[in-house]
KEMARTI-628841 format. One record per residue (C-alpha): x, y negated, z negated. Coordinates in steps of 0.05 Angstrom, whole numbers, always signed. Each point is the difference from the previous one (the first is absolute). Layout:
<<X, Y, Z>>,
...
This chain:
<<+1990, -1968, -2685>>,
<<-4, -37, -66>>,
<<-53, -54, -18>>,
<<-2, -43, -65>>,
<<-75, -28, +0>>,
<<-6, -56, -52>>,
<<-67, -38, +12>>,
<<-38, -43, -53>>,
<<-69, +6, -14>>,
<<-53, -18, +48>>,
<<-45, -29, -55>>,
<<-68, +9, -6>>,
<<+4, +58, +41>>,
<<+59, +56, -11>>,
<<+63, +1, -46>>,
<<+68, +9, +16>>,
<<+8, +63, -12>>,
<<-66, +19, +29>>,
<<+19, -32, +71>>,
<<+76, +32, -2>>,
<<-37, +69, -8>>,
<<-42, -18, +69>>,
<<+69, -25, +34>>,
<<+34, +55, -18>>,
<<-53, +48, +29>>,
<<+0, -35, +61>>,
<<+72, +2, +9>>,
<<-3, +74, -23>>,
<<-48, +16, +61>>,
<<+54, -17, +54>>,
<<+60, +13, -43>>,
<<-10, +61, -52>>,
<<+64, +9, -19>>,
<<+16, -84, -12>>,
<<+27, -10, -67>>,
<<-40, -53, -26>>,
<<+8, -39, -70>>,
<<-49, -53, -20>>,
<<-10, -52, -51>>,
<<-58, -32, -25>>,
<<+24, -72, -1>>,
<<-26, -71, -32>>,
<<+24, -61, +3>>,
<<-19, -13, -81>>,
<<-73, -13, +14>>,
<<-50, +68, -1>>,
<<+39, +62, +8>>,
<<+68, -17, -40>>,
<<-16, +53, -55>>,
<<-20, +48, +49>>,
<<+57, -11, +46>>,
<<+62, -7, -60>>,
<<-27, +68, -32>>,
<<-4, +33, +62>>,
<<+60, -14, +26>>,
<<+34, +13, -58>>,
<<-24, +57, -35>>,
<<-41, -27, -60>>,
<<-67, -1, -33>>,
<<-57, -47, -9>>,
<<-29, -18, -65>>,
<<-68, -8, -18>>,
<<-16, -47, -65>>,
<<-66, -39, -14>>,
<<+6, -74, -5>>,
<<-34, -70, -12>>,
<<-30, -16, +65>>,
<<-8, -67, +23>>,
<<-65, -12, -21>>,
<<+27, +25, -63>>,
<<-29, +67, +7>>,
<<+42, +63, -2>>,
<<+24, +25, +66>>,
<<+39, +60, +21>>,
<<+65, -16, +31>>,
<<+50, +35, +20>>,
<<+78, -16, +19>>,
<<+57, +41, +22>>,
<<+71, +21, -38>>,
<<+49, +9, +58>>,
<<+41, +58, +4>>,
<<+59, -16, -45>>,
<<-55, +2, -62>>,
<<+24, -76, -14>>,
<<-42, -43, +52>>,
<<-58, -21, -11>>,
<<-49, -21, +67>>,
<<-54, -45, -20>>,
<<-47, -32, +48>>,
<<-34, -53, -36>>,
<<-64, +4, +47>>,
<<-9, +70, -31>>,
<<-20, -33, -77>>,
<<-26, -71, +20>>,
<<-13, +8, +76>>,
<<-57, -39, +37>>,
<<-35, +73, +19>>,
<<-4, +13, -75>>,
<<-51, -69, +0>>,
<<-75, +2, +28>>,
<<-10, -53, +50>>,
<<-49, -38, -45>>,
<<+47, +5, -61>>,
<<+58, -25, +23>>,
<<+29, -62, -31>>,
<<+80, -15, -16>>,
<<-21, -44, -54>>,
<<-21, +66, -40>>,
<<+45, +58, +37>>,
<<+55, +24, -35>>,
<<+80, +34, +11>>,
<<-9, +36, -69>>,
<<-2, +68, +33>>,
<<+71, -19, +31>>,
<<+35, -8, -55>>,
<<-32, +58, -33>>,
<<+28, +41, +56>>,
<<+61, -27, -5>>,
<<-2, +21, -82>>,
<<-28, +68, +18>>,
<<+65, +20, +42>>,
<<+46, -33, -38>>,
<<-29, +52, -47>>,
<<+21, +43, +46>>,
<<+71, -10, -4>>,
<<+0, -44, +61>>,
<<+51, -67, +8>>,
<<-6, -16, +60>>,
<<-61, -27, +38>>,
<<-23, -15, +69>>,
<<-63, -46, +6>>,
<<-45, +0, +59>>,
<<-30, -69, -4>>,
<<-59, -11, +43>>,
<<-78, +9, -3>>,
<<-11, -25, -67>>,
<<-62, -26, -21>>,
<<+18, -44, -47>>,
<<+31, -79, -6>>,
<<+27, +2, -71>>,
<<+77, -7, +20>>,
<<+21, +72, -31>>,
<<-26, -31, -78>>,
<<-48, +71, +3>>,
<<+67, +43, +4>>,
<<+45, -43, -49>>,
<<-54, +7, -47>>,
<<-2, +85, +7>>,
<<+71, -3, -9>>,
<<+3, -40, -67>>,
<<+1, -70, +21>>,
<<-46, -48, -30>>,
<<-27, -66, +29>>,
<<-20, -53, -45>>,
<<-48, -63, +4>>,
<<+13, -69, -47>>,
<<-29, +38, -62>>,
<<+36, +55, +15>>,
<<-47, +49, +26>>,
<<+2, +56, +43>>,
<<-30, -30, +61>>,
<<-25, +62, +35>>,
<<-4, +36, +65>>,
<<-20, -28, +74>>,
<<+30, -59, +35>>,
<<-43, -52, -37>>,
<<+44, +8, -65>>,
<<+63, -22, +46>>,
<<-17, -75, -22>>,
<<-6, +12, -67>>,
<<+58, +32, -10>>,
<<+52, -49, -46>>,
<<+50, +49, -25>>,
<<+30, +72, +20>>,
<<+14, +50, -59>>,
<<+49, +56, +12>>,
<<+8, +26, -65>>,
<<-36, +61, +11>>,
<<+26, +13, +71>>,
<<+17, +74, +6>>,
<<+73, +8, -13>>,
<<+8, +55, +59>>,
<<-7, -52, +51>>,
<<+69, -28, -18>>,
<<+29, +61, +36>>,
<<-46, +3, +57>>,
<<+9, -28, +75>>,
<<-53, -23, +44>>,
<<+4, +4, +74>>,
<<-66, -32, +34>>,
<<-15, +20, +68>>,
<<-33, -66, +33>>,
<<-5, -34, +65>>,
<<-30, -73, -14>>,
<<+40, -57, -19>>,
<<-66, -42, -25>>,
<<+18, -50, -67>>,
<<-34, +6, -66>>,
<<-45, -54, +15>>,
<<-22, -53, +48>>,
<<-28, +8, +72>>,
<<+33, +62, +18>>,
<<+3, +20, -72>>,
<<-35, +63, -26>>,
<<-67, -33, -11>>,
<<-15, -38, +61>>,
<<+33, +57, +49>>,
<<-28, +66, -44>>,
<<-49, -24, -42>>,
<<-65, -10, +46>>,
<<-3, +75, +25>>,
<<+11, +21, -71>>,
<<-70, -36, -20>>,
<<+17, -71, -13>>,
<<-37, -61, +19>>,
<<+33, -70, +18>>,
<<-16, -27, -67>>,
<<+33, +68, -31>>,
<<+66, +0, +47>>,
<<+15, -78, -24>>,
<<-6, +32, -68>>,
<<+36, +53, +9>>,
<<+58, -40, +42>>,
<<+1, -49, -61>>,
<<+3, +58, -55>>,
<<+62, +31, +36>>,
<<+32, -70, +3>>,
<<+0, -9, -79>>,
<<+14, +66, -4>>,
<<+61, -5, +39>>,
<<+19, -65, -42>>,
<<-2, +37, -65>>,
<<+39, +60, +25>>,
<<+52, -54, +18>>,
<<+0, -31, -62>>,
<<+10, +58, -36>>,
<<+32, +56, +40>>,
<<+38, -59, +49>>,
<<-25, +30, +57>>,
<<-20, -39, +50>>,
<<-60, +49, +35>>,
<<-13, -39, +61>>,
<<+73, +11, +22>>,
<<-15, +76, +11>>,
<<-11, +14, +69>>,
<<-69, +52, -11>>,
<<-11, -21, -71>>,
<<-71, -12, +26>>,
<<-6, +81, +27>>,
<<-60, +37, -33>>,
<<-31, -55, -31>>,
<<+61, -28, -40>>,
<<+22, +65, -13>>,
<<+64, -15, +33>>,
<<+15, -56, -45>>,
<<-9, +45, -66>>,
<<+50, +52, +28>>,
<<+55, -52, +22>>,
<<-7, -36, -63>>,
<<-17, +43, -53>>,
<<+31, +76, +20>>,
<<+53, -32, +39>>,
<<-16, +34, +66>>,
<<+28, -4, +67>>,
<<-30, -10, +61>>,
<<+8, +42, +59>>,
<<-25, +13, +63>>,
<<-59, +50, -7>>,
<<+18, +44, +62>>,
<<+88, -8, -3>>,
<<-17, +29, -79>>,
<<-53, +51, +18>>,
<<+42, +28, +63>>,
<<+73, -6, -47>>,
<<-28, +43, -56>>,
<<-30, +61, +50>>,
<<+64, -7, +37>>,
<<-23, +1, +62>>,
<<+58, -14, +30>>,
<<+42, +47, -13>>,
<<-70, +50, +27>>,
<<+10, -33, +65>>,
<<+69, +20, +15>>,
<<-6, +45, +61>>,
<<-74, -20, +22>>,
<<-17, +0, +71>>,
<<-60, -41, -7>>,
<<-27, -40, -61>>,
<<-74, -17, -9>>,
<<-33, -57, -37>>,
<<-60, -38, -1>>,
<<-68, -25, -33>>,
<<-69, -18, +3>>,
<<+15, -68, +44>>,
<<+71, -19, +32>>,
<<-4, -69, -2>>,
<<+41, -64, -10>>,
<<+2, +18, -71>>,
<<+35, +70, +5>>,
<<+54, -50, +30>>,
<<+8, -34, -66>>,
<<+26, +49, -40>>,
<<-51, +57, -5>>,
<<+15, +75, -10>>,
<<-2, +23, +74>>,
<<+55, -57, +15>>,
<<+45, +21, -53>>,
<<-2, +77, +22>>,
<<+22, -29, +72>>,
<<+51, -34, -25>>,
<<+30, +56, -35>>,
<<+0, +42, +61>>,
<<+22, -61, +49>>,
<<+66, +4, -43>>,
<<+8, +73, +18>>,
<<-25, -10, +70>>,
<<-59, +49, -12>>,
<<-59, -13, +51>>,
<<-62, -31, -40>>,
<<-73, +14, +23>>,
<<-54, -37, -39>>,
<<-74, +26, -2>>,
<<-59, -51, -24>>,
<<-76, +2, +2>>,
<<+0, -77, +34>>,
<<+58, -31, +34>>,
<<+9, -84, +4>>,
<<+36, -27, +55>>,
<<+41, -33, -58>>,
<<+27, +75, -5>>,
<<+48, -11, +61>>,
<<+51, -27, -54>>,
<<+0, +62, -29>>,
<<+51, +24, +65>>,
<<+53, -52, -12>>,
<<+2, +31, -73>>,
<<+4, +71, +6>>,
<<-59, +34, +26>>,
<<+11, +36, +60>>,
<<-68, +6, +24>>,
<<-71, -19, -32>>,
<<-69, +41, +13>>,
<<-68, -10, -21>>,
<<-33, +60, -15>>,
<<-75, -18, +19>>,
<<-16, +30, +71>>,
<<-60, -30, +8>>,
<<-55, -64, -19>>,
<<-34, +18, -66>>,
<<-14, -43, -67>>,
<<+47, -19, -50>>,
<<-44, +44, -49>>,
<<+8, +62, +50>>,
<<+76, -22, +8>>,
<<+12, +12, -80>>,
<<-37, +61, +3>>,
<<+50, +43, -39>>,
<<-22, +60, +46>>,
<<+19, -41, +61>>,
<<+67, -32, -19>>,
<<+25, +68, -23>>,
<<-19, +28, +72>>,
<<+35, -56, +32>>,
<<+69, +2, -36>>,
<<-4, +74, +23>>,
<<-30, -16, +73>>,
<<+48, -59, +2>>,
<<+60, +40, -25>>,
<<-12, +53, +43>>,
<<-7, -28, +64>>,
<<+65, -50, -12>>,
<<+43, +59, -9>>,
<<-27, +45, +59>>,
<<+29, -63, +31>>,
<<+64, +0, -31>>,
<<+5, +83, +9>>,
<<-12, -17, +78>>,
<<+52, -48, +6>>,
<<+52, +44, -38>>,
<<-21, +57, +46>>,
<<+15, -44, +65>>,
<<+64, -30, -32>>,
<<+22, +80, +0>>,
């Protein structure tokens, strides 16, 4: 019997790779001779590094940064296994964990630590780039990064005007004269799933910006700063920002890599699951298993455990989905390639208790276990 598991995080409580390990012990129990492959998967949110350097051979990099809060960080980002790729997950230099509760604020935070990233592997001999957008702490519309890499953003008197989303609005002129030349040869691929504008009522700042620290008062500012900001960028690049479908991701940071590095936008989990080809892993697979913390109406909408049963739909491979909590919007999930969907709690107990690493690794395995003494019995009776 062969087995691909590719299951996404179940955040806050166990990582990909840790939950395939508990699947493929449980599988192992009733099966010990099942050839099993597994993938860590992400669908360009948490887990992307982990899941591109995994899958294909390569190494993570470890390189201190500007923080948001301006303080040095350590960060770290993978290099894929072709040595050219670089895997960035912005969340890992300017992410909203990085912030304490009482000191966050987008009109200070800054993408600095991005772009430095980004300089640190092109360093590295790296040209091509895939972004993880998502989890930022910040509201400064990518100006953070641009600035790490060389670009400089003026006010009237043509001054720097800083870091932090408040210096959006007093930005009057962008200076690329000391942009660094290598990024002329490099290629941006940007794993993200929202479709949120620049600005305006399901821009970055009234969508993002409250859980990243903002008040009303500071979310009309912000909204306001990324509007001029987005008319100067069209005056002087002719790039119209509120155009791009997810120029509002991470803050803004979506707008700075469609307009400034020239980056493409992609589906987080179609790139993710391309570049580990996990398709071609599936070829011959009697069973396929997915899942994530919650199956929901979301994981209809484009999230990693849909994309992994779409692949194997196409090859007619059954699907089997494993979460912590199932919605009743989940039924969807049938009509679009998952065989079969199981919640792995087996009895009442907190939330808290639920996320208890100890106990969600001992449910994959329980869970696993007991689905494929099922599937041994039926094979037995179909003999």
């Amino acid at each position: 019997m062969k087995v691909v598991i590719a299951i996404d995080s179940f955040k806050g409580s166990v990582s990909s790779m840790e939950g395939s390990r508990e699947i493929a012990i449980g599988i192992k129990e009733v099966y010990p001779n099942a050839d099993i492959v597994s993938f860590p998967i992400a669908d360009g949110g948490e887990g992307t590094v982990e899941a591109l350097v995994y899958g294909t051979g390569g190494q993570l990099q470890s390189v201190k940064v500007t923080g948001p809060l301006k303080e040095p960080v350590q960060a770290t980002y993978g290099i894929t296994g072709n040595g050219k790729t670089a895997v960035i997950e912005v969340a890992a230099a300017c992410g909203l964990p990085l912030v304490p509760e009482a000191s966050r604020n987008p009109m200070l935070t800054t993408t600095h630590g991005v772009g430095e990233l980004i300089a640190h592997a092109i360093g590295q001999g790296c040209r091509e780039f895939i972004i993880g957008l998502g989890g930022s702490a910040t509201n400064d519309a990518g100006v953070g990064m641009l600035q790490a890499l060389g670009y400089r953003f003026k006010d009237q008197e043509g001054n720097d005007v800083g870091p932090g989303g408040n210096a959006l609005g007093k930005i009057h002129h962008v200076d690329s004269a000391h942009v660094r030349p290598e990024l002329r040869q490099c290629e941006f691929k940007i794993a993200c799933d929202v479709n949120n504008p620049l600005y305006g009522p399901n821009g970055a700042a009234y969508v993002f910006a409250p859980q990243k620290g903002a008040s009303p008062a500071m979310v009309e500012e912000l909204d306001h700063g990324l509007y001029l900001f987005a008319g100067v960028v069209q005056r002087e690049l002719g790039v119209n920002l509120q155009d791009i479908p997810g120029a509002g991701a991470a803050g803004g940071l979506g707008a700075a890599f469609a307009a400034f590095l020239k980056a493409e936008m992609q589906s987080g989990v179609g790139l993710v699951l391309d570049k580990i080809g996990l398709k071609e892993s599936m070829e011959g697979a009697d069973f396929v298993i997915t899942g994530e913390g919650k199956l929901d109406g979301q994981t209809s909408m484009g999230k990693a455990p849909l994309g992994v049963a779409a692949l194997a739909q196409a090859q007619g491979i059954p699907v089997i989905a494993l979460a912590g909590g199932v919605t009743k919007e989940a039924s969807v999930l049938n009509d679009l390639g998952v065989t079969s969907f199981h919640s792995i709690i087996s009895a009442p107990m907190s939330l808290e208790q639920a996320m208890d690493p100890i106990e969600t690794r001992y449910h994959l395995r329980s869970t696993t276990k007991q689905l494929f003494r099922l599937i041994q019995a039926v094979n037995a009776a179909e003999k």
